[in-house]
C-alpha positions in Angstrom: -8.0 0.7 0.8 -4.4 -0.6 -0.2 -1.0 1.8 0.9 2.2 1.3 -0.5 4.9 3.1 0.9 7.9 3.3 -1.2 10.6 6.0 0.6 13.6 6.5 -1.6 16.1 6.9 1.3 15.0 4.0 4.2 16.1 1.0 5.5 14.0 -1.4 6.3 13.6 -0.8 9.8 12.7 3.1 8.5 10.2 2.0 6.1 8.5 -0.1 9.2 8.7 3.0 11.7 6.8 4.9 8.9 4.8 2.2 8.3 3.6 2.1 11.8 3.1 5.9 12.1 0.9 6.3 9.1 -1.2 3.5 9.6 -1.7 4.3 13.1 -2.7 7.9 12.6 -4.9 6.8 9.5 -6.8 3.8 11.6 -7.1 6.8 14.6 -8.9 8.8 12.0 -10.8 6.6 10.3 -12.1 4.6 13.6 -13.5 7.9 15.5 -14.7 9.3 11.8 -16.1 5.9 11.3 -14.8 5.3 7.8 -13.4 1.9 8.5 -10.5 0.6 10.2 -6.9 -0.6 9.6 -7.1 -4.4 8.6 -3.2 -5.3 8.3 0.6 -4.3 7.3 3.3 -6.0 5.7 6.6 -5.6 4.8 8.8 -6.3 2.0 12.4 -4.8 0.6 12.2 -1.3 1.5 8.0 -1.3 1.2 5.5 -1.0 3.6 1.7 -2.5 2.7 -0.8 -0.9 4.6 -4.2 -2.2 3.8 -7.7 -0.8 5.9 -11.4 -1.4 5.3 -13.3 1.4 4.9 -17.2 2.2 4.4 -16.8 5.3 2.7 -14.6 5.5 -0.2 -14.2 9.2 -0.7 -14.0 10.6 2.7 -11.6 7.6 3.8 -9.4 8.5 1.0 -9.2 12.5 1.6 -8.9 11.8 5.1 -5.6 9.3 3.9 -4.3 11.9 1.6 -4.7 14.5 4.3 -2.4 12.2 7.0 0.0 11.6 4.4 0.6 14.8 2.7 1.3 16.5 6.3 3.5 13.6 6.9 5.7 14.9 3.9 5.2 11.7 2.0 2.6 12.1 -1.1 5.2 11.0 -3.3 6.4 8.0 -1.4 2.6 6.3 -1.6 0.4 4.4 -3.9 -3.0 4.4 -2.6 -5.5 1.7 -4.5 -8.5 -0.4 -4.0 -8.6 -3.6 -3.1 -11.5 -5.8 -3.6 -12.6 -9.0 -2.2 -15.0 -11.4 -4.2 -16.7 -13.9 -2.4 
């Protein structure tokens, strides 16, 4: 699963401390739900990627929403999937 925070009104080091929060909760959640795990996050002018493997699409993703929408931030995110080909 790939996160993209975008907040309108953050600096950098705001868009990290968000960053942070939400991915922490979300790799909390998914860990003890065992829907995956957070896998990395990166930073770039005034966005936050968040990216986490996960084993079950649709719960990890309700779970995500869930985090995010109590966190006041539906609007800031895009949530997408990322695939890896080998």
């Amino acid at each position: 699963m790939y996160l993209q925070l975008r907040p309108k009104d953050e600096s950098n080091i705001g868009v990290l401390d968000l960053a942070l929060s939400i991915s922490d909760k979300t790799d909390k959640a998914m860990m003890m739900n065992n829907f995956g795990f957070g896998y990395g996050i990166s930073m770039g002018d005034n966005v936050a990627n968040m990216e986490f493997e996960v084993t079950d699409w649709d719960k990890a993703l309700q779970m995500t929403l869930e985090i995010i929408n109590n966190n006041n931030l539906l609007n800031n995110f895009i949530i997408g999937k990322r695939l890896y080909l080998s």
